[in-house]
Every structure is written in structure tokens, then in C-alpha cells.
C-alpha positions as CSV (number, residue, x, y, z in Angstrom):
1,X,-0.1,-21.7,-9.1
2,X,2.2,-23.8,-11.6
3,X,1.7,-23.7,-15.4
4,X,3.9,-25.0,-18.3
5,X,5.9,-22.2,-19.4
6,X,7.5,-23.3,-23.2
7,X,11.3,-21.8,-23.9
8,X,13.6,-22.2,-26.3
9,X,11.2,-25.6,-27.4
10,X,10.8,-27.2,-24.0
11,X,7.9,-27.1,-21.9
12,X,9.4,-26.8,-18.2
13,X,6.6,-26.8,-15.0
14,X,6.8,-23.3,-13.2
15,X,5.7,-20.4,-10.9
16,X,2.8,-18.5,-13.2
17,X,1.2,-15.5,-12.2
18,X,-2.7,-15.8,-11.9
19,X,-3.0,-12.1,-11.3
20,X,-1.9,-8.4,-13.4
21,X,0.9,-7.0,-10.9
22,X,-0.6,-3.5,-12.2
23,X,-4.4,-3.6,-12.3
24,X,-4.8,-6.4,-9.7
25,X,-7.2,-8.4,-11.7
26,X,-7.3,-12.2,-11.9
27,X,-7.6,-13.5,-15.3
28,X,-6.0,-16.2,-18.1
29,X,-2.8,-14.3,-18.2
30,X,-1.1,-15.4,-21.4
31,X,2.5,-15.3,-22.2
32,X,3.8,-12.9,-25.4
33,X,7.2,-13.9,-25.2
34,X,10.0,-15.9,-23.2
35,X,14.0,-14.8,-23.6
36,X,16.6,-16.6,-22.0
37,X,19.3,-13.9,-20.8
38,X,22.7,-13.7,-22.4
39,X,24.1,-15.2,-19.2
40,X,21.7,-18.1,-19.0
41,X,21.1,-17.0,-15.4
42,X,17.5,-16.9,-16.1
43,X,15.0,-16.4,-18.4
44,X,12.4,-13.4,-18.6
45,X,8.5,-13.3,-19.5
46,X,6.7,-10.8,-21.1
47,X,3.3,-11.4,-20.1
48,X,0.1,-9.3,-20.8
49,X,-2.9,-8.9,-18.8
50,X,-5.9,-10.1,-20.3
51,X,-8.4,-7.4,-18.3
52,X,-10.1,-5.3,-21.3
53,X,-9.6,-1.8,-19.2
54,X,-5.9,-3.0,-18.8
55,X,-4.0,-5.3,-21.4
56,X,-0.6,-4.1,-19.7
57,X,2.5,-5.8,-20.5
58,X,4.9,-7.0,-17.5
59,X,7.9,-9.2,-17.0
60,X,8.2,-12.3,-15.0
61,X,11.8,-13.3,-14.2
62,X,12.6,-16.7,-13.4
63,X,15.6,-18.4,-12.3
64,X,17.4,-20.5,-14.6
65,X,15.9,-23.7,-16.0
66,X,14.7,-25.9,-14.6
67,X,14.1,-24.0,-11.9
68,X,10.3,-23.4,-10.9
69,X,10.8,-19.9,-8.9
70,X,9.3,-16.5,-10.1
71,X,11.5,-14.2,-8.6
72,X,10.2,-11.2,-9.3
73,X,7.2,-9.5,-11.5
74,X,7.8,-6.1,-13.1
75,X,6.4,-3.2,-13.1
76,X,4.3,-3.2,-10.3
77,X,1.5,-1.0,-8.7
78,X,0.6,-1.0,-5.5
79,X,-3.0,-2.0,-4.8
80,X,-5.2,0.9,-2.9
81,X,-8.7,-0.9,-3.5
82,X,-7.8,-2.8,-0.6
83,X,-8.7,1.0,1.8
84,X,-12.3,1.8,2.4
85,X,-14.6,4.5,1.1
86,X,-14.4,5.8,3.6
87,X,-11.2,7.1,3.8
88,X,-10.6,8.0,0.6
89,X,-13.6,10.3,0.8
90,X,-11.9,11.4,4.1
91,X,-8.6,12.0,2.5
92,X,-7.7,11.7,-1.2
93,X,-4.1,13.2,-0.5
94,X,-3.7,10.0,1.6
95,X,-4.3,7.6,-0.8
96,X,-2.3,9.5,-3.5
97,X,0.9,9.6,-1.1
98,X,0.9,6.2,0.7
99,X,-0.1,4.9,-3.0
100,X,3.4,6.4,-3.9
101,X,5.3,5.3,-1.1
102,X,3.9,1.8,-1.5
103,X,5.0,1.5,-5.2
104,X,8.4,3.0,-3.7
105,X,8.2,-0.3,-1.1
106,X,7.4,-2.7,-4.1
107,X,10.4,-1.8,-5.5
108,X,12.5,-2.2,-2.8
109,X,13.2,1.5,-2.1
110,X,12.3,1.7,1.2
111,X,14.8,4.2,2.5
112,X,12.3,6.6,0.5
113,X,9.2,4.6,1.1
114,X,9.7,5.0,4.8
115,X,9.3,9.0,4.8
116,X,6.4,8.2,2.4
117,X,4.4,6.6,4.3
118,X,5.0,8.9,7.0
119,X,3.7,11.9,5.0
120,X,0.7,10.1,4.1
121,X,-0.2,9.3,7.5
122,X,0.4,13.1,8.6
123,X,-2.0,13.8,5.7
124,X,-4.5,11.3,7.0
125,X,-4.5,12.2,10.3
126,X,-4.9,16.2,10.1
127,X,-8.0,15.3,7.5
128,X,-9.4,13.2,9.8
129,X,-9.0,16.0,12.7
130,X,-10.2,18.4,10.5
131,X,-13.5,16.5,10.3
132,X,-14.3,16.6,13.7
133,X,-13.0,20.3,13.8
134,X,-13.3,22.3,10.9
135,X,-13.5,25.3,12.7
136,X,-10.3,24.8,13.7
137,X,-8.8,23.9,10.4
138,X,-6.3,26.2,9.8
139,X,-4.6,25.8,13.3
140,X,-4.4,21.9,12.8
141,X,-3.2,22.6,9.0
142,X,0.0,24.8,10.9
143,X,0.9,22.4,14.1
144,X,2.7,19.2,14.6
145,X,1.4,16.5,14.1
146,X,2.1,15.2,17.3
147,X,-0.4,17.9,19.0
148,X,-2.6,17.1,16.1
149,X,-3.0,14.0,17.9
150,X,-3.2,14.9,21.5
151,X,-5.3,18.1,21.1
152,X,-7.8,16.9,18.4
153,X,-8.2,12.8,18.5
154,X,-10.2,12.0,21.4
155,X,-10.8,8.5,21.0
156,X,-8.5,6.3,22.2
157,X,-7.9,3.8,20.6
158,X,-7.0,5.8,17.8
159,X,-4.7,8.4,19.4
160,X,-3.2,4.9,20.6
161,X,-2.1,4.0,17.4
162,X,-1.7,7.2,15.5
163,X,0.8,8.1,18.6
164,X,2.7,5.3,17.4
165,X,3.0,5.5,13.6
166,X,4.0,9.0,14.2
167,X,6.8,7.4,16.4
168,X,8.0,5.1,13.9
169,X,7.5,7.5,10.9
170,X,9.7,10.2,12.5
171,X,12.3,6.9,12.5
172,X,12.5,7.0,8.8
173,X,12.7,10.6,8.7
174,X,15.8,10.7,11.1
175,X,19.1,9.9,11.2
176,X,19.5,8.2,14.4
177,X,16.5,5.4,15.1
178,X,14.8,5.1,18.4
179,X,12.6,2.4,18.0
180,X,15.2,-0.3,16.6
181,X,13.5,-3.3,17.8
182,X,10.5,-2.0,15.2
183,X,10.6,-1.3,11.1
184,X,8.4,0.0,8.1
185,X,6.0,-3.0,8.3
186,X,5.1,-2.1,11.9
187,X,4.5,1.3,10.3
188,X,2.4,-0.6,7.9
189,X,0.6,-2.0,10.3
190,X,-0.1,0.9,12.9
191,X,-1.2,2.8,9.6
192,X,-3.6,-0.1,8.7
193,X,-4.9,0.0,12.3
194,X,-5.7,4.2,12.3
195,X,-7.7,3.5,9.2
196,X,-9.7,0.8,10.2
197,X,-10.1,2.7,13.7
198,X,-11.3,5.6,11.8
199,X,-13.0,3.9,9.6
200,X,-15.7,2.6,12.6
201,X,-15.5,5.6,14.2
202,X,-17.2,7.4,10.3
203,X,-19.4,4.6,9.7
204,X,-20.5,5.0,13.8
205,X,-21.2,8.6,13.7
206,X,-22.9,8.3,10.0
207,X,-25.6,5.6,10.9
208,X,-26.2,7.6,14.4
209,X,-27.2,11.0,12.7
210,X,-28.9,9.2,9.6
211,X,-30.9,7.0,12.3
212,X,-31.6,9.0,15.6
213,X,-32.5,7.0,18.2
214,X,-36.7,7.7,18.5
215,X,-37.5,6.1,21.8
């Protein structure tokens, strides 16, 4: 959305931010400060969030007037709401890494956020295995997670995809890449997939033991 943002006296129409970067609330996001920088390059923003359980500062930083763009807002946290229940009950080690290795891809460090996120999919995808076989827990904890995958993950669809993160994740881990055609969103994405796959495939099981079929 566009606002008037007021610096140095003048009232110039620009990029405004109608949500915190850190708590992901939207809300009348007021502005504390504006400074243009020494170079007159562009001007910064200090902002603060107006969500009572947040009131975080952040900076926006604009290009120099009278230009409209927000280039960037700073600091940011990556937003985990956005993964079901389901799987953070499934795996709170998960959510804590692939929380990390997004902030890491927020940033732009995504020569670390690419081992990151394939660390939190290893994590995801034993706990899930472990579900379906806790007798078998302490084997799964100590293998690949490659056999993971082929010995423990029966359905399908996600030994499809889990294959396939795992492909791409060993990518960011190595030195030479073999799937160059393919980068961390497609990661991302194959991730995404698993969880909503496994998401189903909870929610399935759950509703079939809590409502046996009585014909």
C-alpha cells in the first residue's frame, strides 16, 4: 500500500508497510523517525509495530526521494504460523531449524540457509518415521536419511517428494551440484509438499481411529 511518508518537511507518496516484518501482525504501523543518509542515497524509517504483545522497532529503507520503492525492511523474522499443528506437534526440532534457516534466507544468506533447510527436513522426516515406527526408533535415529525414506515411508506420494528434497538438500551441502537446473526454492517447495502430504496422511489416520467405521 502507499502512504505519505514526511522527511526533512515534505510529504512525499511511498511504499508503507501494512504489516510488523517480526511478529507478522497487520496493524496502523506508525513511523518514529525518518533520516536521510549522509550520502542522500536514501532515506531510512524507523518504524514500530503497533501489536500490544510486540511494539518492535524496524527499519524501512527507501531509495532516495522521490522515489516510492521500499527496498528492504529490517530485522526480519521468518513466519512459521503459516505450518500446521500438526507438524509441529510432530516435530518441534523442525520448526526450530527450518525457522532458522528461513531467517538465514530472509537475509540473503542462503549459502547457509541451503544446509538449513536441509537439516530441518532430515529432522522432519525421521520424526515423522518414528511415528509410524517407534519400535524402531533408535535404528531410524542412526541411518541415512535416504534409507529413512525407502525403508520407513510407505506412502507414495510422500517418499515422492521427501526423495527429492533430500536430493536437492544434499546440493547445498556439497561442493559440486547435481541438480543445476533446480535451487533452494524448489527445496522450499518439495519441503512444503512433505508437510502438507504428512499433514493428510496425520489428520487421515486420526479421524479413522477416533471414528471406527461401525457398519
Amino acid at each position: 500500500m502507499e502512504r505519505y511518508l514526511e522527511v526533512n518537511n515534505q510529504k512525499y507518496l511511498v511504499e508503507y508497510p501494512d504489516k510488523c516484518p517480526i511478529c507478522h501482525r497487520h496493524s496502523e504501523i506508525p513511523v518514529m523517525r525518518t533520516s536521510v543518509e549522509p550520502d542522500r542515497n536514501g532515506v531510512q524509517v524507523v518504524f514500530q509495530c503497533a501489536f500490544s504483545g510486540c511494539k518492535s522497532y524496524f527499519i524501512g529503507y527507501y531509495g532516495p526521494i522521490p522515489s516510492k520503492e521500499l527496498k528492504a525492511l529490517k530485522p526480519q523474522r521468518s513466519e512459521v504460523t503459516s505450518i500446521p499443528e500438526t507438524i509441529h506437534k510432530l516435530s518441534p526440532s523442525f520448526i526450530s531449524i527450518y525457522q532458522e534457516a528461513d531467517e538465514a534466507s530472509t537475509h540473503g544468506l542462503h549459502q547457509i540457509a541451503g544446509p538449513g533447510y536441509r537439516k530441518a527436513f532430515e529432522f522432519l522426516i525421521k520424526d515423522y518415521a518414528k511415528s509410524l515406527k517407534p519400535n524402531e526408533s533408535e535404528r531410524i535415529e542412526n541411518i541415512f536419511s535416504g534409507n529413512v525414506v525407502n525403508e520407513f515411508i510407505t506412502d507414495p506420494r510422500i517418499q515422492s517428494v521427501a526423495k527429492r528434497a533430500l536430493w536437492l538438500g544434499n546440493d547445498e551441502t556439497h561442493y559440486l551440484k547435481k541438480w543445476v537446473a533446480h535451487d533452494i526454492n524448489d527445496l522450499k517447495t518439495l519441503i512444503r509438499l512433505a508437510i502438507n502430504w504428512v499433514e493428510i496422511e496425520q489428520l487421515s489416520n486420526s479421524y479413522e481411529r477416533n471414528m471406527p467405521d461401525k457398519t
